[in-house]
N, C-alpha and C positions, 0 to 999 in steps of 0.2 A: 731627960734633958737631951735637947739633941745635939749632937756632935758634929762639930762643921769641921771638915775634914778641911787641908791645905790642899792647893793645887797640885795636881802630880805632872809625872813628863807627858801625861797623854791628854789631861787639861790642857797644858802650852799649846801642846801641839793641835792640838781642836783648835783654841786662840789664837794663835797664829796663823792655821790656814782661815778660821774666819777672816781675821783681820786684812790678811792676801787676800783674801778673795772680794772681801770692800774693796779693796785698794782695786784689784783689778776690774773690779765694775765698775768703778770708777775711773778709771782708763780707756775700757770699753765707750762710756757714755762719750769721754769725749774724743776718741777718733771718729765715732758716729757722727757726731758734730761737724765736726771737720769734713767730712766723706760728704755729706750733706753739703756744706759748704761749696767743695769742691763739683759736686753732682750742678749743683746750680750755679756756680760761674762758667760750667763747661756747657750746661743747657744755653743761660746767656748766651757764648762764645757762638752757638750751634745756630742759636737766632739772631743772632747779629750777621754769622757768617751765612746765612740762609738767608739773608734779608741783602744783604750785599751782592751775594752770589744774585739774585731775582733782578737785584737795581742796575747790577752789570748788566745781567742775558737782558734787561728790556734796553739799558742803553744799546746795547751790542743789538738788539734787535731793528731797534732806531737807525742804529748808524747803518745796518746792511739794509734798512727800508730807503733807507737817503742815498747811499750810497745805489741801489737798484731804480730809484728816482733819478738820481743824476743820468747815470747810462741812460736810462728810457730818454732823457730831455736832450740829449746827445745827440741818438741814434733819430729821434722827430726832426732834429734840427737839423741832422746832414739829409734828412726826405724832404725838407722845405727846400734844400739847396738845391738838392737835386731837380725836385720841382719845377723851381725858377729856372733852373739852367735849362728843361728840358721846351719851357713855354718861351724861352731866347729862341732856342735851335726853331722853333715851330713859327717863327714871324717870316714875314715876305721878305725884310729885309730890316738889317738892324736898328732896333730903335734910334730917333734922334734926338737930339737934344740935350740937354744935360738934366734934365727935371728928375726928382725919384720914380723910379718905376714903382706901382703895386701889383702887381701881376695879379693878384688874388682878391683884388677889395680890401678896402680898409681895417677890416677885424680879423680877428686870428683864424682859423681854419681848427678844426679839429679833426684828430686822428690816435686812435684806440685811448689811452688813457689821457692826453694832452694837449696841448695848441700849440699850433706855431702861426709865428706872423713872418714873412717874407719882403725884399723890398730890394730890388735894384735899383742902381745908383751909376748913370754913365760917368765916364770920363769927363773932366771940365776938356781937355784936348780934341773931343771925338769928331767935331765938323769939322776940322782943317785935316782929317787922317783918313787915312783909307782903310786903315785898321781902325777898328773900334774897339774900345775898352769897359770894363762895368765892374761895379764889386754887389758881387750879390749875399746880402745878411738876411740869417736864419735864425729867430729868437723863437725857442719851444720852451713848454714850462708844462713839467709834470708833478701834481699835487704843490708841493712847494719849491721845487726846484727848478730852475731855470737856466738854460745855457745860451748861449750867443756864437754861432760860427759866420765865417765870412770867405768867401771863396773869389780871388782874381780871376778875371776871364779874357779873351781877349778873342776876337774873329778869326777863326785860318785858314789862312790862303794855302794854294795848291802849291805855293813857293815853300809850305815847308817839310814837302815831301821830296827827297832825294829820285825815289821812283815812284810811280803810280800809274796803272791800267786798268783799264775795263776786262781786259782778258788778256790771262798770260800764254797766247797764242799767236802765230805769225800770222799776220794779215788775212784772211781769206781761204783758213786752214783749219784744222785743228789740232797739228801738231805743238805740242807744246814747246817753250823756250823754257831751259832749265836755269835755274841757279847751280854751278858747279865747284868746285873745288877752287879753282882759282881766284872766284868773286869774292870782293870783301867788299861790303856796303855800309856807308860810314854814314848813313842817316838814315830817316824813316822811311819804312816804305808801306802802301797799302795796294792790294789789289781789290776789284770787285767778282774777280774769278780766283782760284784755285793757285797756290804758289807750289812749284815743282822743283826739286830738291834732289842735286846729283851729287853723291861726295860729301866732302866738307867746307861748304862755303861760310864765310862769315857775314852774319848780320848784326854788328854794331847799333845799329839805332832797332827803334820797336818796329816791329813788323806785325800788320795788321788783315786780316782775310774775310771777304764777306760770303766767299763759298758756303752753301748751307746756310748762311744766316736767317735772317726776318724778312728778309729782300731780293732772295734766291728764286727768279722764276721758276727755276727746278726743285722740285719738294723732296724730290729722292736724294737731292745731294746733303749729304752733311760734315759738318764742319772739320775739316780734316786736310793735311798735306799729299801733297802726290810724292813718295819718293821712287827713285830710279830702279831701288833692290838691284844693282848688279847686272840687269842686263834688258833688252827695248823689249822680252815679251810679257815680264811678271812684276809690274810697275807695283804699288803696294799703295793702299791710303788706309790714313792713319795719322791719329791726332796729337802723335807720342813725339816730343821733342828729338828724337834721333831712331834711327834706324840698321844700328850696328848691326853685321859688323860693317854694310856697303855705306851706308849715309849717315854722318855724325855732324850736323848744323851747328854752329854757337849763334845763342842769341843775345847778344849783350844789355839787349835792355828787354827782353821779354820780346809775347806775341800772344797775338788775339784771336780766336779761329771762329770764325762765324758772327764778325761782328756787322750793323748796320751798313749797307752801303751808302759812297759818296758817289753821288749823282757825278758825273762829268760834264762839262758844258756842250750844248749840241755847236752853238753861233754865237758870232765874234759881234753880233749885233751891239751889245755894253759900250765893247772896244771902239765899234767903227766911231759911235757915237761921240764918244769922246775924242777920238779922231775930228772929229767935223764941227767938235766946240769949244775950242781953242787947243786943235793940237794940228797937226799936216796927214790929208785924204788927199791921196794921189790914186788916179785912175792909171789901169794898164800896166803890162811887165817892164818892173822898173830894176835899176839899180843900184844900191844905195850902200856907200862907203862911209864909215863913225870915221871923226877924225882924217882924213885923207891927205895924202902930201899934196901940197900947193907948193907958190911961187918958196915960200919962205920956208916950206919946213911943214912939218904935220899941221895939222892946222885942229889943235885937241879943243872938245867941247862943241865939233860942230857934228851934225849931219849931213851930207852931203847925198841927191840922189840926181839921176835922168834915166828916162826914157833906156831898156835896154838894148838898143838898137845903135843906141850911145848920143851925141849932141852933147851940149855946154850939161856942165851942173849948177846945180841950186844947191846953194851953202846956205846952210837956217842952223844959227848959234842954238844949241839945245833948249839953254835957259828960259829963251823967249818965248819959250811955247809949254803945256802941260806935259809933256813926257811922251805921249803918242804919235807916234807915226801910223797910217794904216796904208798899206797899200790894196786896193781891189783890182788885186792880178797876183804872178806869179811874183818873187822877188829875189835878187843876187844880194849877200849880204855878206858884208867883211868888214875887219876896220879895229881900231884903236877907242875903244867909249872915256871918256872922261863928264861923268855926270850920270846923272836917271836916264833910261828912256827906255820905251818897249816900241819894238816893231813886231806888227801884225799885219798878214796876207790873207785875204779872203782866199786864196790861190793855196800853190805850195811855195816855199822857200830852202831856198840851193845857199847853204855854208860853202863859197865859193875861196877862201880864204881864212885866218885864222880871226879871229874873233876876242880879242880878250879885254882888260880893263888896264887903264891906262898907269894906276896903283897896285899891280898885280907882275907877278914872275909869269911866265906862259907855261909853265909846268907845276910849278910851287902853288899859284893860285895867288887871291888875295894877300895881298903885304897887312901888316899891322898899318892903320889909319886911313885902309883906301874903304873910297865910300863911292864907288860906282857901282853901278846897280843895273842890270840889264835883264831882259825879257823877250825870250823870241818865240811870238805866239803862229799857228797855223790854223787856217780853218781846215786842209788838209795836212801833206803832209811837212815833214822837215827832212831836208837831203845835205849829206854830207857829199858835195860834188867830188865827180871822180874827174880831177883836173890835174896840169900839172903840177898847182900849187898846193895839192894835198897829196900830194906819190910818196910821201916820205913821212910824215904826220902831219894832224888839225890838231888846234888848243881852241876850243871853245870857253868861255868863260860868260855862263850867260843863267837862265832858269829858262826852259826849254818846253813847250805847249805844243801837242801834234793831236787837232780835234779827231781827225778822220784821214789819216790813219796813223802813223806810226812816224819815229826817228827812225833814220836808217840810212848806212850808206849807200850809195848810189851804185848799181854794178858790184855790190858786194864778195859775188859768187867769181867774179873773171879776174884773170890779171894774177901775179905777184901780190906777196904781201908790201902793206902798205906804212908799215910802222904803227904806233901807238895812236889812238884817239882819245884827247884827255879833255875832258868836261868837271870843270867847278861851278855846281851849282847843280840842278836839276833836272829832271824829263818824266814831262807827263805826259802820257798816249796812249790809246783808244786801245789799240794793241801793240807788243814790242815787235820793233823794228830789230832787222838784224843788223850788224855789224861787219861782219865776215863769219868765215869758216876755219874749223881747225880741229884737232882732240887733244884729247886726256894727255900727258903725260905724268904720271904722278899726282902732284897737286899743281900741274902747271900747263897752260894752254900754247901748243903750238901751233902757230896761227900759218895757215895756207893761202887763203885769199881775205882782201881785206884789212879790220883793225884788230889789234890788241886793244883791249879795255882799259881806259885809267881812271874811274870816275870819282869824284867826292864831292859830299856834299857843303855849302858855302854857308855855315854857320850865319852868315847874318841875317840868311834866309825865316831863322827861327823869329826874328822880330823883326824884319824889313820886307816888304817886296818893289819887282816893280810897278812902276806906273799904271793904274789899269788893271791891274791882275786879278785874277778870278778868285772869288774867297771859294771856300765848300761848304758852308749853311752852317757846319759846324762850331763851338765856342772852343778854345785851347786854355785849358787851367795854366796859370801861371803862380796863384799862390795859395793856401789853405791855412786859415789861422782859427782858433778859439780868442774871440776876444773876451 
C-alpha cells in the first residue's frame, strides 16, 4: 500500500518559491507590457517630433526662401531706380510735362532672377519752375515676391554748392590753393580737380572730388587728397580721411573721391537769351545799382543802371521783368536787392560796393522770412574792387558764377590789410581766385594784404535759386521711401 507521506518544510518551501516564482512571472509579463507600451508612445512622440521638426525646417526653409526672395526684389527694385535716375541725368534737358515717363517700354525688364518695371512721374508744378521735380517708382518681383520703392528727385543747380572748380589752382599756375586750418565750410563743395588739405580745416557739408575719377583726362591720377605733410617739399596723396599728426580734416557729412565730373558751363548764351525775352540786354560798360537812393529814400525793388561813364539812370521795378539783367560788357555792381534777380556780364564784374539783401543783416546773412534771392554771374571774371568803399570790409550776399576765370580780389597782393570779406551764399569758378595773403598762426590766419574769409553757405540755396541759373545735368535725391 503506498504511503503518502505529508508535506514537509522543504515541500513548503519548493511550493512557495514555485508559487514566487508565478507570481514573479507574472509581474515580469506585465512590466514587459508596460515597457512595450512605453517603448511605443515614445516611438510615437519620436515621429511626431520628427515629423514636426521636418514641418518646421521646410517652413523655416520657406520663410528664409521668401525671406531671400524679398531682399532679391529689394536690391532689382533699387537697380530700376537707379536706372531711371541714370536715363534722367542722360536727356538733353529735363523732361516736360507732367505725363508718366516709361523710360524702359511698357513691360517689365528682366534681371538675373526677376523683373522690374520702372516709370517716372513729373511734378504737376514743373512748367512754371525752373527746378524740376519727378518721383521715380521701381516695382520688381522675384518668384513671388514683390517690392515697390520710390525715390524724390529734383534738378541741381550750381546754387547748391557753397564752393565749386574746375581746378584747385590759381589762375594760370599750378600752384595749388589749400584748404587750411582756419577754413570752416558750411556747405557742399565739389571740385573737378584734386582738394588740398593744410591743417585742420573743417568741411561741414559733403565734399566731393572727380580727381582720378571716369572723367579724369589724366589716367595716372587716382582718387586721392593732396595733404600739405608739414612742409612745401614732401606734399603726400592719399585717400585716408586724415593725415596725422600734420593734417586732421572733419568732414561732417562725408566725401567722395573720384567721383563723375560736373561739366562747368563754357557761355552765358541761356542767360543772355533770356536776358533778351522778357528780361533787360544792355550793350557796353555799365553801371548798375539794386535799390539806390533817390529823391525819396532807397528806392527798394528796383534796378537801377547807366552807361559807366555815368548820364541819367534807368530805374526798371524788378517785378516787371523775368529776373535777368545781362549786360554785354564789363559791369559796376552794388546795391540793396529786395526781390529775384540775376545779373550777368559777358565782360568781367567789379563788387564795387556791398551788396546784400534787403531782409538780411550784412554780416548775420539772411533774417528768418527774407526771400530775396540774387545771382552774380561772369563770363569772366568777378572782382572785389580795390576802392575806397571796400578799404575796411565787403558783405556780398549773393550766389556767385566766375566762368573764366576766378572770384578774386582785385590788387589782392598790395596795400594793408583790408578787414573781412563776408559772402552768404556761394562761388563757382573755373579756378579759385585769391583773396589776399597771410599765414599759419596756429589754427588762425594772419592776414597781411587783402581779406580775411567769412564765408557761408545760404541754405535756401538747397531748394531756390536765382533767376536763370545754371542747373548741373545732375538729379538731387530729396526722398527714398518703400511703398
Amino acid at each position: 500500500m503506498a504511503h503518502r507521506s505529508e508535506p514537509g518544510p522543504e515541500d513548503d518551501t519548493e511550493g512557495a518559491i514555485t508559487v514566487r516564482l508565478r507570481a514573479d512571472t507574472t509581474r515580469l509579463g506585465g512590466e514587459s507590457g508596460a515597457t512595450l507600451a512605453v517603448v511605443t508612445m515614445l516611438g510615437l512622440v519620436m515621429l511626431i517630433t520628427a515629423a514636426a521638426v521636418y514641418q518646421f525646417g521646410a517652413q523655416d526653409a520657406s520663410l528664409a526662401s521668401r525671406d531671400l526672395d524679398r531682399s532679391r526684389a529689394l536690391y532689382l527694385a533699387e537697380a530700376g531706380l537707379q536706372r531711371a535716375h541714370t536715363w534722367l541725368e542722360a536727356q538733353t534737358d529735363p523732361p516736360a510735362g507732367v505725363s508718366l515717363i516709361e523710360p524702359f517700354g511698357s513691360t517689365p525688364d528682366t534681371m538675373g532672377a526677376g523683373t522690374y518695371y520702372t516709370t517716372i512721374l513729373p511734378d504737376a508744378s514743373n512748367p512754371g519752375m525752373s527746378r524740376k521735380y519727378y518721383t521715380i517708382t521701381s516695382t520688381a518681383t522675384v518668384d513671388s515676391e514683390t517690392r515697390t520703392v520710390e525715390r524724390e528727385v529734383m534738378t541741381q543747380s550750381f546754387a547748391q554748392f557753397i564752393y565749386f572748380t574746375e581746378e584747385e589752382h590759381l589762375p594760370g599756375s599750378v600752384t595749388p590753393v589749400w584748404f587750411c586750418s582756419a577754413d570752416a565750410i558750411d556747405g557742399a563743395i565739389h571740385t573737378n580737380g584734386q582738394v588740398h588739405i593744410m591743417g585742420d580745416p573743417l568741411f561741414d557739408g559733403h565734399l566731393s572730388s572727380a580727381h582720378g575719377g571716369p572723367d579724369d583726362p589724366d589716367t595716372d591720377n587716382v582718387p586721392s587728397f593732396m595733404y600739405y605733410n608739414g612742409n612745401y617739399w614732401n606734399h603726400l596723396e592719399s585717400s585716408a580721411p586724415s593725415n596725422e599728426p600734420y593734417d586732421s580734416p572733419t568732414f561732417g557729412d562725408g566725401y567722395e573721391l573720384g567721383t563723375t565730373a560736373i561739366g562747368l558751363p563754357e557761355y552765358l548764351d541761356d542767360i543772355e537769351a533770356m536776358a533778351q525775352s522778357g528780361g533787360l540786354h544792355i550793350d557796353g560798360d555799365t553801371e548798375i545799382v539794386i535799390g539806390r537812393e533817390g529823391r525819396d529814400g532807397p528806392m527798394y525793388g528796383t534796378v537801377s543802371y547807366r552807361p559807366d561813364t555815368g548820364g541819367d539812370w534807368t530805374d526798371v521795378d524788378i517785378s516787371s521783368f523775368n529776373g535777368v539783367l545781362f549786360v554785354n560788357g564789363d559791369a559796376d555792381v552794388s546795391g540793396i536787392l529786395d526781390g529775384s534777380l540775376t545779373v550777368a556780364t559777358g565782360g568781367d564784374m567789379y563788387i564795387v560796393d556791398d551788396v546784400t539783401y534787403r531782409g538780411a543783416d550784412p554780416i548775420i546773412g539772411p533774417l528768418e522770412g527774407c526771400d530775396d534771392i540774387l545771382g552774380l554771374v561772369s563770363q569772366q571774371n568777378v572782382y572785389v574792387k580795390d576802392n575806397a568803399a571796400n578799404a575796411s570790409s565787403c558783405n556780398i550776399h549773393a550766389h556767385i558764377m566766375a566762368l573764366d576765370t576766378s572770384f578774386q580780389v582785385e590788387n589782392y597782393r598790395y596795400g594793408s590789410p583790408r578787414g573781412t570779406l563776408t559772402v552768404h551764399g556761394g562761388i563757382i569758378q573755373r579756378y579759385r581766385g585769391a583773396v589776399g595773403t597771410g599765414y599759419l598762426q596756429g589754427d588762425s590766419v594772419v592776414i597781411s594784404t587783402g581779406f580775411a574769409k567769412n564765408y557761408h553757405y545760404d541754405r535756401r540755396f538747397d531748394m531756390l535759386q536765382p533767376p536763370g541759373y545754371f542747373l548741373t545735368g545732375k538729379y538731387y535725391e530729396l526722398e527714398w521711401r518703400e511703398v
